[in-house]
KELO-363239 format. One record per residue (C-alpha): x, y, z; residue in three letters. Coordinates in Angstrom, 3 decimals. Example, Ala and Ser with C-alpha at 12.3 -4.5 7.8 and 13.67 -1.06 7.14 Angstrom:
% KELO-363239
<atom <12.300 -4.500 7.800> 'ala'>
<atom <13.670 -1.060 7.140> 'ser'>
***
This chain:
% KELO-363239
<atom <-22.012 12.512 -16.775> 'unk'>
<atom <-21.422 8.960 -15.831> 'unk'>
<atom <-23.725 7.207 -13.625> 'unk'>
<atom <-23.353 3.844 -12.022> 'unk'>
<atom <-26.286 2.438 -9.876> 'unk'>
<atom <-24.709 -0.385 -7.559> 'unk'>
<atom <-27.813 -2.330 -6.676> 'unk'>
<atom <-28.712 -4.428 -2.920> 'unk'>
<atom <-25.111 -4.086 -1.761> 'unk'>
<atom <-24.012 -4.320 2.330> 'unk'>
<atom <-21.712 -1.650 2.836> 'unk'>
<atom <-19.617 -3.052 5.660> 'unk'>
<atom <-22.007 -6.043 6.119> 'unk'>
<atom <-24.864 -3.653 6.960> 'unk'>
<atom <-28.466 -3.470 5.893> 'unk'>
<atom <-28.836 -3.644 2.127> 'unk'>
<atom <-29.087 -0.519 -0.024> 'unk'>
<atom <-28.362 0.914 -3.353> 'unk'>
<atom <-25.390 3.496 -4.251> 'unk'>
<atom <-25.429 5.419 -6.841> 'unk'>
<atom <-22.543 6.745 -8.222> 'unk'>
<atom <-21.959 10.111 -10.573> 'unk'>
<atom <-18.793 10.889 -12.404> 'unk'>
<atom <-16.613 8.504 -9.918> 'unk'>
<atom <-17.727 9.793 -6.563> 'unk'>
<atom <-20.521 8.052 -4.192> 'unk'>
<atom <-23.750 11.088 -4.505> 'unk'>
<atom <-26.330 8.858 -2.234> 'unk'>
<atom <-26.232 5.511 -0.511> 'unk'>
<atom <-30.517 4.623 0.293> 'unk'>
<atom <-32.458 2.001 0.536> 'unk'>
<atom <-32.937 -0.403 -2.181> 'unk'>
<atom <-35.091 0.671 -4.684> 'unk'>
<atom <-37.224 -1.380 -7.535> 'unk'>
<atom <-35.358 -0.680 -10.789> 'unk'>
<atom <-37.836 1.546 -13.117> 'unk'>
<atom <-38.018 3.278 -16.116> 'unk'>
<atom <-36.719 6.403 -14.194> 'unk'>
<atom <-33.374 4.240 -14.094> 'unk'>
<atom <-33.274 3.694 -17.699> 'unk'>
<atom <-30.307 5.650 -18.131> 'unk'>
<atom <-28.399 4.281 -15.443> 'unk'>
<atom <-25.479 1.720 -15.743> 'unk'>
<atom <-26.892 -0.640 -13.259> 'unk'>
<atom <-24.724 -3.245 -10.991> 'unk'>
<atom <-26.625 -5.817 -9.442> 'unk'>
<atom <-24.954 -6.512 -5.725> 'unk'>
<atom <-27.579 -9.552 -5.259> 'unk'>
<atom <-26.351 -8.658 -1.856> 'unk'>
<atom <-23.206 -9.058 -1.681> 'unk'>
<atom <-20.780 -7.392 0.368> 'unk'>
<atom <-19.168 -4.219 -0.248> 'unk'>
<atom <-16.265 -2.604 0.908> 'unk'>
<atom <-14.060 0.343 0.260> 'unk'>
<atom <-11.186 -0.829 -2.670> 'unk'>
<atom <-8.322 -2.627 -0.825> 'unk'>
<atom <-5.226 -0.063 -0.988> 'unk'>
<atom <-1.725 -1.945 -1.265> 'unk'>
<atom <0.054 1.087 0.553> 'unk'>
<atom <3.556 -0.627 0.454> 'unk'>
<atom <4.998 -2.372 -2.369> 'unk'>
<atom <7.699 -3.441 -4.464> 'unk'>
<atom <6.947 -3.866 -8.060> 'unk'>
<atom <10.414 -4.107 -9.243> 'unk'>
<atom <11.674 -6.718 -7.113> 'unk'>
<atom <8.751 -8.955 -7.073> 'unk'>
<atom <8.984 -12.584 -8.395> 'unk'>
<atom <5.433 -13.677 -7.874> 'unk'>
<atom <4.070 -15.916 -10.569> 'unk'>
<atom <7.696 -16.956 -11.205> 'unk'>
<atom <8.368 -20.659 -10.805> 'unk'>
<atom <9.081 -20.386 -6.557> 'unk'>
<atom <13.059 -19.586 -5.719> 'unk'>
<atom <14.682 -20.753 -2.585> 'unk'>
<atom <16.078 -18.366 -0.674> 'unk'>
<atom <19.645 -17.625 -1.095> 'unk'>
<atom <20.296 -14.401 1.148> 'unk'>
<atom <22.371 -14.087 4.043> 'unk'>
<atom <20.279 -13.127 7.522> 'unk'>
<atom <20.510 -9.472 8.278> 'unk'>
<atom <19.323 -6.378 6.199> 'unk'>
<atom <22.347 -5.713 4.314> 'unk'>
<atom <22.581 -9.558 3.142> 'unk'>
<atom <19.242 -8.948 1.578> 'unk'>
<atom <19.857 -5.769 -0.160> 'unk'>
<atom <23.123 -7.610 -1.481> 'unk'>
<atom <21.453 -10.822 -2.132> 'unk'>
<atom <18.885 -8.832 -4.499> 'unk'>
<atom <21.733 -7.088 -6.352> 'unk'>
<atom <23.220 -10.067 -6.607> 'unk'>
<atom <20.740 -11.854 -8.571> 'unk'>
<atom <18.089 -9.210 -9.666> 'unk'>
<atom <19.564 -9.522 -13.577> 'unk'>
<atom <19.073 -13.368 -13.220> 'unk'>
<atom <15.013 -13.354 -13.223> 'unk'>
<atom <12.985 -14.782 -15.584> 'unk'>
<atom <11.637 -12.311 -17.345> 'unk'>
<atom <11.969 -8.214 -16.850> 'unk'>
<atom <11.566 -5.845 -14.327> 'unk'>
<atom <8.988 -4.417 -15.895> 'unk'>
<atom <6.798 -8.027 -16.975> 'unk'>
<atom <7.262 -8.774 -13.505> 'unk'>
<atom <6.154 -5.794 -12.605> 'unk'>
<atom <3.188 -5.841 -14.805> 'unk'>
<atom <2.135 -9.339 -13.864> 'unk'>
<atom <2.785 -8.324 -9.757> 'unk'>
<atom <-0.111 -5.571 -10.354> 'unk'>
<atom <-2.445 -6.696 -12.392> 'unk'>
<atom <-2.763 -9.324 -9.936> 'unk'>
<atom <-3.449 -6.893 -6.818> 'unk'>
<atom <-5.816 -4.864 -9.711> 'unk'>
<atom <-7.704 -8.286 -10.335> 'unk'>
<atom <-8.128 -9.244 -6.542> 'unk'>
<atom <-9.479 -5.837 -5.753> 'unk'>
<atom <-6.642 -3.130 -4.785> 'unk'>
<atom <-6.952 0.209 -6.951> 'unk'>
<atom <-5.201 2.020 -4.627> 'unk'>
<atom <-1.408 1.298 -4.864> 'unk'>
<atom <2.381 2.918 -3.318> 'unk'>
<atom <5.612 1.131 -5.283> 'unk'>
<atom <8.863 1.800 -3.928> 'unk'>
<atom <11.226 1.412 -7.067> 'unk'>
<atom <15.225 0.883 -5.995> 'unk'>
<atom <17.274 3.239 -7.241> 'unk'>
<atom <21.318 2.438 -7.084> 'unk'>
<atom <24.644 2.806 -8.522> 'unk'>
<atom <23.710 -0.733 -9.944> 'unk'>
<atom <20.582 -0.831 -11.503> 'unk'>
<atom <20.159 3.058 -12.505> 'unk'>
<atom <16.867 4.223 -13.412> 'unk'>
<atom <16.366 0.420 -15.011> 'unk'>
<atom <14.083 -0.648 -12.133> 'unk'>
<atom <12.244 2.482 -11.590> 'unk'>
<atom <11.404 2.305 -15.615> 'unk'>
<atom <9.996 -1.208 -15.252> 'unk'>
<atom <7.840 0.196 -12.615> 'unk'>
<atom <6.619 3.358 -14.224> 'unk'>
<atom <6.104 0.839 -17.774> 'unk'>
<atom <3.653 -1.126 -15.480> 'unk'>
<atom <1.882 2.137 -13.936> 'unk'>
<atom <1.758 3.747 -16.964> 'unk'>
<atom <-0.348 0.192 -18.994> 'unk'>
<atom <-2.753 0.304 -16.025> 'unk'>
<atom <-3.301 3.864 -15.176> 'unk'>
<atom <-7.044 3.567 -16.340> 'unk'>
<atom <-7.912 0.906 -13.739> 'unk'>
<atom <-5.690 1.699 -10.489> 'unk'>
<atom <-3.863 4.991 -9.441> 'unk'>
<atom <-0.575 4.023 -8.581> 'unk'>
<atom <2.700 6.460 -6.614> 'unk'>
<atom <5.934 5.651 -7.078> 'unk'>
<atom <8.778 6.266 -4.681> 'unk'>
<atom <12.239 6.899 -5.780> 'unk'>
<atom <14.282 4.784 -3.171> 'unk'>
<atom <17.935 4.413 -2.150> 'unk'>
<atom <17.657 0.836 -0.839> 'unk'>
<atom <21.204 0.817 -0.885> 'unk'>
<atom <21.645 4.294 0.872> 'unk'>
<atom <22.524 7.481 -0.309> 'unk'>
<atom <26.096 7.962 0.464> 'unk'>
<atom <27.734 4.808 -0.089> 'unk'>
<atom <27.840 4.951 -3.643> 'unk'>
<atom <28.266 7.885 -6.069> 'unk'>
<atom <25.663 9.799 -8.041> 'unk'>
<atom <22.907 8.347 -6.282> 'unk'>
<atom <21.477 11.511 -5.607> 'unk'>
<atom <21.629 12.742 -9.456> 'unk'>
<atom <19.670 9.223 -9.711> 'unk'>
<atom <17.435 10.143 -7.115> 'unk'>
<atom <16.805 13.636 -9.059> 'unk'>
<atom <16.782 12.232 -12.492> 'unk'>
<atom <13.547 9.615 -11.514> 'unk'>
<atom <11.540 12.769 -9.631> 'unk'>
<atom <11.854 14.452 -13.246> 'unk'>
<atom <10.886 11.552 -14.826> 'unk'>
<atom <7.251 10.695 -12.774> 'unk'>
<atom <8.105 9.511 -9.134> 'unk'>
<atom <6.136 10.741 -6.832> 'unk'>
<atom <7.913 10.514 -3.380> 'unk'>
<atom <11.675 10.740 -2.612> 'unk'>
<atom <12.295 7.464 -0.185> 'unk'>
<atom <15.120 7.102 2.514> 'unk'>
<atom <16.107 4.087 3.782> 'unk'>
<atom <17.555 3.646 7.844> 'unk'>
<atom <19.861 6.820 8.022> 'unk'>
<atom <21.964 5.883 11.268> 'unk'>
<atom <22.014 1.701 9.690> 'unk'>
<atom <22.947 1.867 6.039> 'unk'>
<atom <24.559 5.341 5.517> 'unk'>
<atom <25.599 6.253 9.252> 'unk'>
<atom <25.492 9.750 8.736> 'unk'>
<atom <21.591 10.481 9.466> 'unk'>
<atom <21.789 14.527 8.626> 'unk'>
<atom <23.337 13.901 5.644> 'unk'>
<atom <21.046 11.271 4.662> 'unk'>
<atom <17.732 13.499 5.799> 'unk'>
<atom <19.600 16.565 4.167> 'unk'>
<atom <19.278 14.697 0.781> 'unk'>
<atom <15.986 13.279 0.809> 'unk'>
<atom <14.295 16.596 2.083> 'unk'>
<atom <16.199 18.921 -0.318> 'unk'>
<atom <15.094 16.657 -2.866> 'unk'>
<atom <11.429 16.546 -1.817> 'unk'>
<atom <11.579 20.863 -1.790> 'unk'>
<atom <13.363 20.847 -5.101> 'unk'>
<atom <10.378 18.766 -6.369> 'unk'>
<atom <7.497 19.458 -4.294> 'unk'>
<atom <7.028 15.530 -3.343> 'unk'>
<atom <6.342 13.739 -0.841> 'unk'>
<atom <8.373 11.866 1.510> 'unk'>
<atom <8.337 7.666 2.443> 'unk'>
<atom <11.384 7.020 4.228> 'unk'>
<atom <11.823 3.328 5.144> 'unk'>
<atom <12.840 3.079 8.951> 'unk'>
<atom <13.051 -0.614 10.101> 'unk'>
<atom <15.974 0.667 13.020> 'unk'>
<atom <14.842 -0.854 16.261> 'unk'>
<atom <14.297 0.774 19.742> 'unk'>
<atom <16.120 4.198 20.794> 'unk'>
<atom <17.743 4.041 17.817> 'unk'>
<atom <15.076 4.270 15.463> 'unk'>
<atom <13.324 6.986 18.598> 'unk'>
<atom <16.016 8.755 17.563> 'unk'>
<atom <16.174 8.461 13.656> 'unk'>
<atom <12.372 9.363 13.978> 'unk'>
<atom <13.172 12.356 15.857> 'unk'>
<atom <15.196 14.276 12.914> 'unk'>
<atom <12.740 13.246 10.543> 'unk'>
<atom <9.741 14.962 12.994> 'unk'>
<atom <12.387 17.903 13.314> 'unk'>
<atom <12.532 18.352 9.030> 'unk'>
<atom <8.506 18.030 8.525> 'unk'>
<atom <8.520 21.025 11.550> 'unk'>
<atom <11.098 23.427 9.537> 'unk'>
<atom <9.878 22.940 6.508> 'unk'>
<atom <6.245 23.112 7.478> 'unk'>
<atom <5.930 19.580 4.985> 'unk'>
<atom <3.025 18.393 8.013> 'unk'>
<atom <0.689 16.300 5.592> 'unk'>
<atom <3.513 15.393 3.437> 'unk'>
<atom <5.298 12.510 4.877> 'unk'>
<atom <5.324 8.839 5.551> 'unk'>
<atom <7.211 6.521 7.807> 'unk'>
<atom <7.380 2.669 6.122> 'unk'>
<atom <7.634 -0.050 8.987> 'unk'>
<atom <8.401 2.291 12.025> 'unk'>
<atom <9.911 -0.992 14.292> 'unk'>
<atom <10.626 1.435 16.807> 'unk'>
<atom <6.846 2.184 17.516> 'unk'>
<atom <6.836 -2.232 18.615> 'unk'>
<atom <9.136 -1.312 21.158> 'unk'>
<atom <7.131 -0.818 23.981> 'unk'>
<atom <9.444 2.130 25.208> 'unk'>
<atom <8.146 4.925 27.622> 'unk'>
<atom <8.762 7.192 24.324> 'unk'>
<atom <6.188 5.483 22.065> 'unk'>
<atom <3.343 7.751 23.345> 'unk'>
<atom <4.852 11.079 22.578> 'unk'>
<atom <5.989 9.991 19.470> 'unk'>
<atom <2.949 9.177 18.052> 'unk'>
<atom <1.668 12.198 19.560> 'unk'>
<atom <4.197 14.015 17.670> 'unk'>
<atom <3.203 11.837 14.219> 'unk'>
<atom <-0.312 12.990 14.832> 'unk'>
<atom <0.674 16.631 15.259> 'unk'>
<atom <2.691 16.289 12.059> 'unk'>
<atom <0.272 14.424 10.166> 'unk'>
<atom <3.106 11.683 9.136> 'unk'>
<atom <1.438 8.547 8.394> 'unk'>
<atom <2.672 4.715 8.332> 'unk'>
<atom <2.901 1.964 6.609> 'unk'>
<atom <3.869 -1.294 7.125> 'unk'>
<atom <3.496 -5.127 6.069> 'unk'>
<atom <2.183 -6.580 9.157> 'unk'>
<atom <5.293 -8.080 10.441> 'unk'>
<atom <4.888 -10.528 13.104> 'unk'>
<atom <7.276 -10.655 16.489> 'unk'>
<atom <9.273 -7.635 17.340> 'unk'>
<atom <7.197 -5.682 14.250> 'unk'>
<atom <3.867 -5.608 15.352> 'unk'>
<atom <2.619 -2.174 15.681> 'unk'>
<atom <0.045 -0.365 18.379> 'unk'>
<atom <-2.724 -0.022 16.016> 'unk'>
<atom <-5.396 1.350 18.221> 'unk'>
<atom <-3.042 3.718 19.645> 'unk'>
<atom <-2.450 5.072 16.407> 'unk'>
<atom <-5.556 5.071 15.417> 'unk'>
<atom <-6.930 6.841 18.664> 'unk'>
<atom <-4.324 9.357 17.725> 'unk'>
<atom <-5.525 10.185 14.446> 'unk'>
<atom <-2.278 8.503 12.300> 'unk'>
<atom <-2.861 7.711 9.255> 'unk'>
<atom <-1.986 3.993 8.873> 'unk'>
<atom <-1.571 1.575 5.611> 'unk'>
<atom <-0.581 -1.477 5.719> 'unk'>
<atom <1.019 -3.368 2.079> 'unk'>
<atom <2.271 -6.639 0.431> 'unk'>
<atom <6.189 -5.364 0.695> 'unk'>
<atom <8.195 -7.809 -1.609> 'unk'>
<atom <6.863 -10.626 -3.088> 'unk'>
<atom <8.242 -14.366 -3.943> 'unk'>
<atom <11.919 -11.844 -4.378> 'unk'>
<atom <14.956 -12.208 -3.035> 'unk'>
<atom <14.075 -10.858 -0.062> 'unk'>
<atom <11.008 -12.781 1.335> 'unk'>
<atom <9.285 -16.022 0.184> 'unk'>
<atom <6.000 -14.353 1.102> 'unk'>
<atom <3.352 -12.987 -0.883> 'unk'>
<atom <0.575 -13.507 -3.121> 'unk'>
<atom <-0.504 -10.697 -4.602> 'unk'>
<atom <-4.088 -10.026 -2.523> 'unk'>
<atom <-4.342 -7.634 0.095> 'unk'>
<atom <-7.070 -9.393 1.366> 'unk'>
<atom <-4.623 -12.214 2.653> 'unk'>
<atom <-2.616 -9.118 3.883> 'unk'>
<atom <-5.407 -8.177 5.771> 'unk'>
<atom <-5.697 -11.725 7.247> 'unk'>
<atom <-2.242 -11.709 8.286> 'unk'>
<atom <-2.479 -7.958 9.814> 'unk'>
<atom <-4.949 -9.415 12.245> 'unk'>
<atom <-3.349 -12.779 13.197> 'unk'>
<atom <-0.271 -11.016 14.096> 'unk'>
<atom <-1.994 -8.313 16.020> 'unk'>
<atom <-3.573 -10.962 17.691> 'unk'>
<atom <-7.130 -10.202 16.774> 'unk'>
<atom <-9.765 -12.412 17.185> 'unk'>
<atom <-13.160 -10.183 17.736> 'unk'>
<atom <-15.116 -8.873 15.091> 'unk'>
<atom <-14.591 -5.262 15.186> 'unk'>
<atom <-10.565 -5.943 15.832> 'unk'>
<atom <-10.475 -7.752 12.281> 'unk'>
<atom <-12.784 -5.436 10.975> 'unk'>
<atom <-9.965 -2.300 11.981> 'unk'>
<atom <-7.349 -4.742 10.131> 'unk'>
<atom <-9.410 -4.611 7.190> 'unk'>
<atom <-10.077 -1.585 7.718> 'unk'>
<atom <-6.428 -0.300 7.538> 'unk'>
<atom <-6.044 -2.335 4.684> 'unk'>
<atom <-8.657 -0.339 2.733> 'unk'>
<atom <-9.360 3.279 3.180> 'unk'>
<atom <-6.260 3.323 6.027> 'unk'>
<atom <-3.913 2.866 2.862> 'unk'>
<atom <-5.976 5.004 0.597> 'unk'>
<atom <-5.660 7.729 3.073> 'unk'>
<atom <-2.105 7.541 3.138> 'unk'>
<atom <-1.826 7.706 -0.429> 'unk'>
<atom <-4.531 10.378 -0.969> 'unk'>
<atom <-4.241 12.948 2.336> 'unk'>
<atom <-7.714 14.492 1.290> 'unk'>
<atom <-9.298 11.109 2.752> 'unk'>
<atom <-9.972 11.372 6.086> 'unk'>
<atom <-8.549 9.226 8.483> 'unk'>
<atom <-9.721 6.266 10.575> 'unk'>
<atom <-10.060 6.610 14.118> 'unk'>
<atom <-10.318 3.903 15.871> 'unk'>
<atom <-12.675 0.278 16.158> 'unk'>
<atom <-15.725 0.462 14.530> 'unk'>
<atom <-14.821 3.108 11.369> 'unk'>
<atom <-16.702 1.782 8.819> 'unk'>
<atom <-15.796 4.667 5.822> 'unk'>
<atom <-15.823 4.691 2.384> 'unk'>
<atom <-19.848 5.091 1.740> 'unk'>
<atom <-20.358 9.001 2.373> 'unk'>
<atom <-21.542 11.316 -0.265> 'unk'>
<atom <-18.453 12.703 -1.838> 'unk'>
<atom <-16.312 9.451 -1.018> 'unk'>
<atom <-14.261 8.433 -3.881> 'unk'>
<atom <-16.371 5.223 -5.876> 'unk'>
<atom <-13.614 2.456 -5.063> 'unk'>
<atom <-14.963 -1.043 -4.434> 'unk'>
<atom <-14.677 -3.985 -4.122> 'unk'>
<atom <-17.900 -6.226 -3.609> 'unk'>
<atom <-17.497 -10.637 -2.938> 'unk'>
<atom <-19.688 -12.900 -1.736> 'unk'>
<atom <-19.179 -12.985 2.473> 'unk'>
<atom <-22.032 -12.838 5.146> 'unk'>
<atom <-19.697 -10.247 6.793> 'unk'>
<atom <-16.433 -8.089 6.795> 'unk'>
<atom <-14.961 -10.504 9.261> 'unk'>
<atom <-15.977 -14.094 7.254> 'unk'>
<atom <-14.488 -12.043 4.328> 'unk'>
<atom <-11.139 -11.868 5.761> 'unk'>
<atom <-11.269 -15.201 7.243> 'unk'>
<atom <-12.660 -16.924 3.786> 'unk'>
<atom <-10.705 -14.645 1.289> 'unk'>
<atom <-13.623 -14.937 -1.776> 'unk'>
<atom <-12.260 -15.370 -4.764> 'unk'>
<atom <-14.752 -14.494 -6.580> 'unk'>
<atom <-14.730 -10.119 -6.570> 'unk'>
<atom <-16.081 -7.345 -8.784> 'unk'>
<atom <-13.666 -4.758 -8.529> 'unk'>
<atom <-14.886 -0.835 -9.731> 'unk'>
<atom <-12.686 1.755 -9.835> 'unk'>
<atom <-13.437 5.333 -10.726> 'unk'>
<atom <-17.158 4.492 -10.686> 'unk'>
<atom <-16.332 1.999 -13.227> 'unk'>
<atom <-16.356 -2.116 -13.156> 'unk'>
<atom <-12.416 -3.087 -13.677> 'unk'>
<atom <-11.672 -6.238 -15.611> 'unk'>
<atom <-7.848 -7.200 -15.722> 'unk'>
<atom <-6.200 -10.215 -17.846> 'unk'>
<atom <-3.717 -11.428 -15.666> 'unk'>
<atom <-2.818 -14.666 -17.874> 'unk'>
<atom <0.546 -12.788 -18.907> 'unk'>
<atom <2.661 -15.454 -21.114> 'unk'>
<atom <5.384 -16.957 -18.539> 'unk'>
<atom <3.811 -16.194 -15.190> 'unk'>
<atom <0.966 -18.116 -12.840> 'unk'>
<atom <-0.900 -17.533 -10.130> 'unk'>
<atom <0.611 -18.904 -7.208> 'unk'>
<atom <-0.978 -22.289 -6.410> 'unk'>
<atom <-1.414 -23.234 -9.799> 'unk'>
<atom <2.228 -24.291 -11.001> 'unk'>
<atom <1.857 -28.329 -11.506> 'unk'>
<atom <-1.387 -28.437 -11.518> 'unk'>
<atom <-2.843 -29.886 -14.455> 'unk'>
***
């Protein structure tokens, strides 16, 4: 039996006490206690009372198109979606070192700065094959002792456009995805039941899960998120599916209510990267509803976005400037989402948040994922963004070497 006793530790920026921790799982969180002989067989963390939080939980990503640590690109897309997607294919090939380095470098980064907890979407085309998904699964598969990482099998250029994407999509679920992704049925392929026909037969053929990528706006994406609902009702796959970005819930429209009624009902959660105008999601009407929300880094430094550093602590910060938080217990939700929110999207036997004030994560029975830094509070800790973090991970203490040859942290190129 393993046994890790993390010593004068602030769970949420509360009083100080000790956790103890048995075979990766939290058995009793009390008040400190003088370390004895009776301890001698403990692995004992000293917190020197520090703060300590539930592992951030990165529960959107791209690990095959991120650039981060790459010297920094200018962007070269044309506005709109589809400009993206064809800016990427474009010049995907061109990067300076592999899909799967880059990959590798992207999350050992968000490993080192405290997310154990991770959901990659890995393209999946007439264009790039399986190659992307491979340099994703490479990555998962050097770090699986130190993070638990899903991977989603996504169409980012649609389903129907191009042939054989579908033998793709089926080829990657064989080969260790764990979600079938969609991507705007009515937008990119303009034939949503066909679209939603093939990712759900998929998912049964499989068993997986379902993250279907929805930025469509307004009645249209009402709409779009009406025949998913519809699918997860047939096939009784409640608990199964996610919605990434759901614009349509930032619309404002008299339907938002009973839709995320109807997401609660159906237990399909969200994620999202914290988009600012026109993006910004109702939060504490999800979370009143009992959604389960996460909240990730999306693409990084790729040819999509110039954004992104690899710490979903700075996600966090940018989750609650956008949302327009500014009191404690607002930026503590923000955090909050970006912690166990995403971990109970990725892991549905987590329960969910519900609302300002949640402070999970230090229950006995609750998984042993931490993340401790130096911060007088949850709130300075998003504000500050300590660099300084002791990451643990199983019930373990994670170190990660993130000085992979060719790549920097950002902020460090020049410097000498």
């Amino acid at each position: 039996m393993s046994t890790l006793r993390i010593a004068n530790v602030r769970p949420w920026g509360g009083d100080a006490v000790d956790v103890l921790v048995e075979n990766g799982v939290v058995v009793k969180v009390s008040a400190m206690e003088p370390f004895g002989a009776a301890d001698a067989l403990d692995d004992r963390l000293a917190g020197d009372g520090r703060l300590i939080l539930p592992a951030l939980s990165d529960a959107h990503l791209h690990l095959d198109s991120s650039c981060l640590g790459l010297p920094f690109r200018a962007a070269t897309g044309e506005p709109g979606r589809w400009g993206r997607i064809m800016n990427d294919r474009e010049n995907w090939r061109s990067a300076d070192r592999s899909v799967a380095e880059r990959a590798t470098f992207t999350l050992a980064t968000a490993i080192a700065n405290g997310a154990t907890r991770i959901r990659s979407h890995a393209q999946i085309d007439a264009d790039s094959g399986l190659e992307k998904f491979e340099g994703v699964l490479a990555a998962r598969e050097r770090y699986a002792d130190v993070a638990d990482v899903q991977i989603v099998a996504f169409p980012q250029v649609g389903i129907l456009l191009e042939p054989g994407v579908v033998d793709l999509l089926d080829a990657a679920l064989r080969s260790g995805a764990d979600l079938i992704g969609g991507i705007d049925p009515c937008e990119i392929d303009r034939d949503p039941v066909r679209h939603l026909d093939a990712v759900f037969a998929l998912a049964e053929r499989h068993r997986a899960g379902v993250d279907i990528h929805l930025h469509e706006a307004g009645e249209l994406g009402l709409f779009t998120l009406s025949l998913i609902l519809e699918r997860v009702e047939a096939l009784g796959m409640q608990g199964q599916v996610t919605i990434s970005h759901a614009r349509c819930l930032a619309s404002g429209l008299p339907a938002v209510p009973a839709a995320i009624a109807r997401l609660a009902a159906n237990e399909v959660a969200i994620t999202h990267a914290a988009g600012s105008k026109g993006w910004e999601l109702p939060l504490l009407d999800l979370a009143a509803a009992g959604v389960r929300v996460g909240v990730g880094m999306d693409g990084q430094r790729d040819y999509w976005s110039p954004y992104g550093n690899g710490d979903m602590l700075d996600r966090a910060w940018q989750l609650a400037f956008v949302q327009g938080y500014a009191a404690d217990r607002e930026v503590e939700h923000a955090l909050a989402v970006a912690t166990w929110g995403g971990a109970g999207v990725i892991d549905r036997g987590l329960r969910a948040l519900d609302g300002l004030g949640a402070h999970p994560g230090f229950e006995p029975g609750d998984p042993a994922e931490f993340v401790l830094m130096d911060s007088i509070s949850p709130t300075a800790a998003v504000m500050d963004r300590p660099r300084e973090r002791t990451v643990i991970h199983r019930g373990a203490i994670v170190s990660v070497d993130t000085a992979l040859d060719g790549f920097e942290i950002p902020g460090r190129w020049g410097l000498k």
